[in-house]
C-alpha positions in Angstrom: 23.8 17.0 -9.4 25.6 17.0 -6.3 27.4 13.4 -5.3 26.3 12.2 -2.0 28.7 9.8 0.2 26.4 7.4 2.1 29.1 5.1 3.2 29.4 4.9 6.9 31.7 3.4 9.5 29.4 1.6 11.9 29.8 -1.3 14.6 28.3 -4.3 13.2 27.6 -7.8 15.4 25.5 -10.6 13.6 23.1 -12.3 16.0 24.4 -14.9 18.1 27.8 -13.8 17.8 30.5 -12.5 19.8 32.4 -11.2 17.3 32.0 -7.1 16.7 33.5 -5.1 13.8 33.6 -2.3 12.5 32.8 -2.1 8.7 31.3 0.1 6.1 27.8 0.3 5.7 25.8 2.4 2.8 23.1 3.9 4.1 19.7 3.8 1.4 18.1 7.0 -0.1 15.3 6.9 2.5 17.5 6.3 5.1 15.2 3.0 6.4 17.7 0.6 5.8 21.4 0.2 5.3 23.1 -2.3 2.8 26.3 -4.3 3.6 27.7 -6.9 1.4 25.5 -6.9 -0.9 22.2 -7.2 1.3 19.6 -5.3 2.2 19.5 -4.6 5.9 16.2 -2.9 7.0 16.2 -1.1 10.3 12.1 -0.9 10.5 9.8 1.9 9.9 10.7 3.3 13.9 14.4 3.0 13.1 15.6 6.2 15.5 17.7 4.8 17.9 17.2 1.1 16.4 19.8 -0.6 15.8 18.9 -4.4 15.1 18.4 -4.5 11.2 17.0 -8.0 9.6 18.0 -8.8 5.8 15.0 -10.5 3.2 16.3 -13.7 4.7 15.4 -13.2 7.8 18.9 -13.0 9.7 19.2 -10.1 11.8 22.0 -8.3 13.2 22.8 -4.7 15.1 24.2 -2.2 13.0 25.5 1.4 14.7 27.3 4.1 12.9 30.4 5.1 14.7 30.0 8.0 16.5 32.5 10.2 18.5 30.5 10.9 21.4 28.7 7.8 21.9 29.6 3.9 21.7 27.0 1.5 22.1 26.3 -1.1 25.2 27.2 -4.3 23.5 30.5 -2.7 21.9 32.0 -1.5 25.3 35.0 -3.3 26.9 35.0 -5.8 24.0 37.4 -6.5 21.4 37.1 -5.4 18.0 38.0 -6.4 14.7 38.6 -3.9 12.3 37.6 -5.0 8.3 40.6 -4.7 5.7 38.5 -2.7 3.9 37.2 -0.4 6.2 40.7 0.1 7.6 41.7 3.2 5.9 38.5 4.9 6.1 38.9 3.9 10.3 42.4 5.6 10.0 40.8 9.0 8.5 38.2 9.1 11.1 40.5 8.8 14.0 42.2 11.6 12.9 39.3 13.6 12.4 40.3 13.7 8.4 37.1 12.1 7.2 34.9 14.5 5.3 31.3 14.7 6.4 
């Protein structure tokens, strides 16, 4: 069975905030939702090109996987935070070393 890596790098901004990071997200099997920090965030049933997610609680935030040819809106001219954790992953993909 092959192992699949469903961990992304992906711009993440919680509603009502300013703040924007960049973090690692799992993507789900089905692909409909993502989960970060232990939650479920669920991008909706039309999730191509969606990025606001809401959790069972009800909070809702804008998840994007980084992407090389394309930065979001919201993310550009802004400062962001890169997570400890997601630091050397970050690293790897701005070298281009990160496996697909």
């Amino acid at each position: 069975m092959k192992n699949v890596d469903r961990q992304l790098l992906a711009y993440i901004c919680f509603e009502n905030s300013d703040r924007i990071f960049i973090d690692i997200v799992e993507t789900t099997k089905n692909g409909l939702s993502y989960r970060y920090e232990g939650e479920l965030w669920n991008r909706g049933h039309l999730f191509f090109g969606r990025e606001l997610c809401t959790n069972q609680k009800g909070y809702r935030c804008k998840i994007v996987p980084l992407n090389r040819n394309h930065i979001p809106e919201w993310v550009q001219n802004l400062q962001i935070e890169i997570a400890a954790n997601a630091m050397q992953r970050y690293t790897l993909w701005q070298e281009k070393k990160l496996k697909p």
